[in-house]
MMTF fields as JSON, N, C-alpha, C and O atoms, coordinates in Angstrom:
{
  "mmtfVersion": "1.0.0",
  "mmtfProducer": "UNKNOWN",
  "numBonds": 299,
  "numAtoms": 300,
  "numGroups": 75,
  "numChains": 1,
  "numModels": 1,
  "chainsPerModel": [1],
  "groupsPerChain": [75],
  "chainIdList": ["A"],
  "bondAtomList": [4, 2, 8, 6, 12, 10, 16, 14, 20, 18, 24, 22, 28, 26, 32, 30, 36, 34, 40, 38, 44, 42, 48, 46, 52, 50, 56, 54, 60, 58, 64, 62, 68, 66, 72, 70, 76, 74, 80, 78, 84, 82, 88, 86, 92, 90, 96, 94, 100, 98, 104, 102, 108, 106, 112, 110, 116, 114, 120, 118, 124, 122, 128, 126, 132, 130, 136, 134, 140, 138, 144, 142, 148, 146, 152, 150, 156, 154, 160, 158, 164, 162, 168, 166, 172, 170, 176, 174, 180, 178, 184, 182, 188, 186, 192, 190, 196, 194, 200, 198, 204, 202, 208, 206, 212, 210, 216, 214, 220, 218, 224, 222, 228, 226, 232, 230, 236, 234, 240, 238, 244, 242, 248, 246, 252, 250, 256, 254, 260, 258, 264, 262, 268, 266, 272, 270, 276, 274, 280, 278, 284, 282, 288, 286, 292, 290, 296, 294],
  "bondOrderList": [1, 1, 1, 1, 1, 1, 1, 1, 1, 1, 1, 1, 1, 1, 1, 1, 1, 1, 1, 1, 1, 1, 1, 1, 1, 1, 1, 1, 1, 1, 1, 1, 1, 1, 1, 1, 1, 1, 1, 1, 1, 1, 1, 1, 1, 1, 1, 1, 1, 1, 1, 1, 1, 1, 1, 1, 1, 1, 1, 1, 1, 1, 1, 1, 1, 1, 1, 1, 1, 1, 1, 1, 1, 1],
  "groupList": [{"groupName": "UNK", "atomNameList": ["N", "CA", "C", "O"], "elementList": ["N", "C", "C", "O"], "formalChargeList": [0, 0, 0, 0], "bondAtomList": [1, 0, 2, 1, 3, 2], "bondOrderList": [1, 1, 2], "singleLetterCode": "X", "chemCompType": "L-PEPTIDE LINKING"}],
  "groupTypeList": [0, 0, 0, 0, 0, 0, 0, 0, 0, 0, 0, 0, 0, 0, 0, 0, 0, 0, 0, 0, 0, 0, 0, 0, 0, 0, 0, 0, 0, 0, 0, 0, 0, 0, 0, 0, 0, 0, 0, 0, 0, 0, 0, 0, 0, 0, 0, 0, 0, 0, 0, 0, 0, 0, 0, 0, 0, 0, 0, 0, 0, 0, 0, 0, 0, 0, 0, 0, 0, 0, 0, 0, 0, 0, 0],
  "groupIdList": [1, 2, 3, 4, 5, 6, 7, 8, 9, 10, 11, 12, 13, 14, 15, 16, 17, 18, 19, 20, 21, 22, 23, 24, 25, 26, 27, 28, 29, 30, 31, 32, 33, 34, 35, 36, 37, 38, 39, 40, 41, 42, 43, 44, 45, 46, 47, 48, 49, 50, 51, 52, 53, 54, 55, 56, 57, 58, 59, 60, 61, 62, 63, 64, 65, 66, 67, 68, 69, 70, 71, 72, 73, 74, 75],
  "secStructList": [7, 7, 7, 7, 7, 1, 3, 3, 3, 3, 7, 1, 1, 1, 7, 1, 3, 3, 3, 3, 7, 1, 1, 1, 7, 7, 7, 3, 3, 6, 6, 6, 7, 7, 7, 7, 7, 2, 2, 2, 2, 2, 2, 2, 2, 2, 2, 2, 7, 2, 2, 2, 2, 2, 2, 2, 2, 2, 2, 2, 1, 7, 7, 6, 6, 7, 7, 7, 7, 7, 6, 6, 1, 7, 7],
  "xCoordList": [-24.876, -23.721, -22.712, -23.08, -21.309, -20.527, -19.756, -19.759, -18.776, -18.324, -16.765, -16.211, -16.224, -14.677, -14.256, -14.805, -13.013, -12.28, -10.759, -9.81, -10.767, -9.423, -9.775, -10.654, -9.244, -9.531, -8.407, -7.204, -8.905, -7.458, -7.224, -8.055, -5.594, -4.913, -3.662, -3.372, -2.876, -1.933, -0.632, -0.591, 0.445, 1.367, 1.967, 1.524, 3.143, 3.258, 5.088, 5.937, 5.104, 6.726, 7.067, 7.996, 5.543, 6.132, 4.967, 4.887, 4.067, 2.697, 2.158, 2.061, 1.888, 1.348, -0.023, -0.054, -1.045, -1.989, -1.371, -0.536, -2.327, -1.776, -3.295, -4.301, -3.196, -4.325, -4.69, -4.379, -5.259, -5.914, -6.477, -6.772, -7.077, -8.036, -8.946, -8.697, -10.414, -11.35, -11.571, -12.473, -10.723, -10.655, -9.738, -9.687, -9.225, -8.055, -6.827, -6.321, -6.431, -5.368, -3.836, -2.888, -3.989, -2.693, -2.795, -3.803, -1.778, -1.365, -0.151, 1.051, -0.887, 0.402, 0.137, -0.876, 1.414, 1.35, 2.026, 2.999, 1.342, 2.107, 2.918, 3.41, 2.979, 3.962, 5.004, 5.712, 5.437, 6.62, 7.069, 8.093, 5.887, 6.583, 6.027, 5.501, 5.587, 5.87, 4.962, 3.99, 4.79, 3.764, 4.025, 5.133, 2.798, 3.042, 1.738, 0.848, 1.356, 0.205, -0.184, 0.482, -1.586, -2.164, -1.757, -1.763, -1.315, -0.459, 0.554, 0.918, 1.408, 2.897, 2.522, 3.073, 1.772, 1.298, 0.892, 1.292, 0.15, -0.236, 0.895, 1.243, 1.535, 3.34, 3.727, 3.932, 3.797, 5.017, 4.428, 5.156, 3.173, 2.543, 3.216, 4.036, 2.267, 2.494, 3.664, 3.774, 4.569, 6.205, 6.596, 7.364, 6.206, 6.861, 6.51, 7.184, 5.269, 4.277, 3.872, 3.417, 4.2, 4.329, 2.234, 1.253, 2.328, 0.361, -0.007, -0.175, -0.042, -0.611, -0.076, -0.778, 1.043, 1.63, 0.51, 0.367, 0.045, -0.854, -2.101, -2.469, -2.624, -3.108, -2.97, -3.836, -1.586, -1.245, -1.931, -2.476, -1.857, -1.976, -3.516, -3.891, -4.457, -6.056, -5.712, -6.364, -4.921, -4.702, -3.772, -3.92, -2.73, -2.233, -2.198, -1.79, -2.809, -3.043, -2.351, -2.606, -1.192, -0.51, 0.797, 1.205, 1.635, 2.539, 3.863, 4.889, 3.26, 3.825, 5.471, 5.778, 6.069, 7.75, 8.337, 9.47, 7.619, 8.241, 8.268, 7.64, 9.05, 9.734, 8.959, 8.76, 8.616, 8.143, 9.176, 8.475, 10.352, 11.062, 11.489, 11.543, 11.712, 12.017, 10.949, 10.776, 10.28, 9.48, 10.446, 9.772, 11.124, 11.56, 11.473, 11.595, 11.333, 10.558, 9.049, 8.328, 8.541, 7.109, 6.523, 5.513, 7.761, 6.895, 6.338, 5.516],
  "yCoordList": [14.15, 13.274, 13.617, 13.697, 13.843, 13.944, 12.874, 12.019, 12.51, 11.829, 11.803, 12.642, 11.085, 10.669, 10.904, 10.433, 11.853, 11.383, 10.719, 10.748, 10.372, 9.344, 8.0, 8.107, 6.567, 5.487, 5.245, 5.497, 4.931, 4.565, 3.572, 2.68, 3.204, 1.953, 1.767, 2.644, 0.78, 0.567, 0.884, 0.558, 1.733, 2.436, 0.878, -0.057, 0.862, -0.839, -0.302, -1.092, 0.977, 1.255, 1.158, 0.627, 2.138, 2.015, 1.524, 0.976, 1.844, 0.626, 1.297, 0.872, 2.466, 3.604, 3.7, 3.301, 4.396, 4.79, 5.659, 6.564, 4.853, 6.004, 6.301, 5.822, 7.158, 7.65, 7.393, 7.969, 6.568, 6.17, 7.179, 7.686, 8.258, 8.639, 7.817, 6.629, 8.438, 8.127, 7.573, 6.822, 8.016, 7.179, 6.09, 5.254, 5.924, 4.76, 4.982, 4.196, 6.411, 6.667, 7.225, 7.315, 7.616, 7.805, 7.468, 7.753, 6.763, 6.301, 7.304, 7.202, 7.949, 9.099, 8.626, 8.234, 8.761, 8.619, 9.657, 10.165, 10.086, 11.482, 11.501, 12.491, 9.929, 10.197, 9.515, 8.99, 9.299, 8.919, 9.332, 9.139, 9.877, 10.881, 10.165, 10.961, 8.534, 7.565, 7.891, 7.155, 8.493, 8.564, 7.977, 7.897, 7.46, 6.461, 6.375, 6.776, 6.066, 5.779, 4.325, 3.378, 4.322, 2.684, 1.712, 0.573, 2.121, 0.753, 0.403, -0.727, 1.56, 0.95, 0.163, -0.81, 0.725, 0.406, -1.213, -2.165, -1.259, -2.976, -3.839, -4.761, -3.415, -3.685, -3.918, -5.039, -3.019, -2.605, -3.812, -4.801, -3.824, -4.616, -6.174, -6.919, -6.223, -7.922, -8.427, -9.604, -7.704, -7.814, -8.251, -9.162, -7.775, -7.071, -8.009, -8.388, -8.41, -9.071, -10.261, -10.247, -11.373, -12.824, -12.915, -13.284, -12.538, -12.247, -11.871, -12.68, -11.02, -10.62, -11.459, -11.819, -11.629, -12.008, -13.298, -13.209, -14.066, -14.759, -14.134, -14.734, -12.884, -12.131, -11.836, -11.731, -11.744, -11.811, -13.016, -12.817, -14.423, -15.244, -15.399, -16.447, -14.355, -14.121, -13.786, -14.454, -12.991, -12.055, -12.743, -12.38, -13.726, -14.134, -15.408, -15.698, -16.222, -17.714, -18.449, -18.199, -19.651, -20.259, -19.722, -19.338, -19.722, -19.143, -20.381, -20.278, -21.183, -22.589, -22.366, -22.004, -22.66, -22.876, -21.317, -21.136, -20.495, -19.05, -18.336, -18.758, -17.257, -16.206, -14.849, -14.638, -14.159, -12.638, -12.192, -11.218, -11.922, -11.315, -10.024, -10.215, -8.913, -7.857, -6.562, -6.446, -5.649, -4.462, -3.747, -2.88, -3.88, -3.255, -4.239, -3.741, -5.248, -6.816, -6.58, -7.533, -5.637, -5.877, -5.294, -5.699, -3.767, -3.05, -3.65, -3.013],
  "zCoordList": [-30.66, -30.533, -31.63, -32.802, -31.223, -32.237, -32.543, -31.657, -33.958, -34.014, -34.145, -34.855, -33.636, -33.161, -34.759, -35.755, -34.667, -35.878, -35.57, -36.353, -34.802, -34.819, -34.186, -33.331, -34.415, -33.768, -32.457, -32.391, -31.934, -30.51, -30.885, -30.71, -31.785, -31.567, -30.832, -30.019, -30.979, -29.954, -31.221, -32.408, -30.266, -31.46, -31.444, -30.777, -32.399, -32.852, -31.831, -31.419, -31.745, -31.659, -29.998, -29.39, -29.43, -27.776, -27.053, -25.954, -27.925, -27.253, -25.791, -24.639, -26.412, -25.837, -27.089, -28.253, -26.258, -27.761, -28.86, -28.845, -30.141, -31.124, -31.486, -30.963, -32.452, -33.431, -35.233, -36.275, -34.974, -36.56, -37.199, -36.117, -38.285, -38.701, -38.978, -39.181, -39.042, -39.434, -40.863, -41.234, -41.468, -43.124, -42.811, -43.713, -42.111, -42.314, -43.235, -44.037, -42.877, -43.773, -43.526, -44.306, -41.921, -40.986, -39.897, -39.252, -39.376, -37.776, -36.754, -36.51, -36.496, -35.209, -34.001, -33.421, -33.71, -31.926, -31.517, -32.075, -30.208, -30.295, -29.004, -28.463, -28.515, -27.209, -27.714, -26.854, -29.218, -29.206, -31.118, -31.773, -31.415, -32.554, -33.295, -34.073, -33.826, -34.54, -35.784, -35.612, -36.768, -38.171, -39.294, -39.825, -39.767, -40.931, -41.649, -40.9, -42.626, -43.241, -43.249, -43.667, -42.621, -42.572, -43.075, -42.609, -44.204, -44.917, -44.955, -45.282, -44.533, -43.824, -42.198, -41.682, -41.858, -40.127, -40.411, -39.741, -41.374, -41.175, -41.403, -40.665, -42.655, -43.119, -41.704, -41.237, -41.175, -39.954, -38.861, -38.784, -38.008, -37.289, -37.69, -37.152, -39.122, -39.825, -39.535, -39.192, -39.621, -39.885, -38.292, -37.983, -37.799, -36.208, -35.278, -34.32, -35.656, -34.199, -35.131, -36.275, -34.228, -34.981, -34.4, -35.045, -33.375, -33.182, -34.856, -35.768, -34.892, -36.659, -37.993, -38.937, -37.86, -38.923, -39.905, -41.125, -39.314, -39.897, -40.963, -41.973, -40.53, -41.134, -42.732, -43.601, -42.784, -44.171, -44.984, -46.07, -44.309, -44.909, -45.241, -45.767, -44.942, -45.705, -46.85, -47.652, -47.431, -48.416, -49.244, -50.41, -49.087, -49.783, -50.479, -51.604, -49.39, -50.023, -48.984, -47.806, -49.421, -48.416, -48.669, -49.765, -47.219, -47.255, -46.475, -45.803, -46.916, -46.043, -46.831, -47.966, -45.959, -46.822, -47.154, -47.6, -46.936, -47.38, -45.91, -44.939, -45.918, -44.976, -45.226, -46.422, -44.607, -44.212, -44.891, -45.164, -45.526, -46.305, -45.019, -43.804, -45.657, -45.06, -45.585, -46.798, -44.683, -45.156, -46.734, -47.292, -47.071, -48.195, -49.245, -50.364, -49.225, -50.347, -50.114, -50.41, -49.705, -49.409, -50.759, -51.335, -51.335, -51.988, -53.397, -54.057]
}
């Protein structure tokens, strides 16, 4: 048995598959060009898709009364 080195996720841009590596360290899609590294991709998702956006709020605490800002306040 061999093992997969990319994960099938959903590109966040045309929502066509993309490709994860196996480390969790780049996201390509190759039917619409879109590359980024995992951690802009979760950035990008969180931001994008009010579905995820809650997600943040494991990692941050409460986020009651505050705004998602913009991906360039993220860094």
């Amino acid at each position: 048995m061999t093992c997969s080195k990319f994960v099938k996720i959903k590109c966040p841009k045309c929502k066509k598959n993309a490709e994860l590596t196996a480390d969790f360290s780049f996201v390509k899609c190759e039917n619409c060009d879109y590359e980024v590294s995992y951690g802009e991709y979760v950035k990008f998702v969180a931001h994008n898709d009010a579905t995820y956006s809650d997600i943040l709020g494991d990692y941050t605490g409460s986020t009651e009364g505050q705004s998602s800002g913009t991906l360039d306040e993220w860094d």
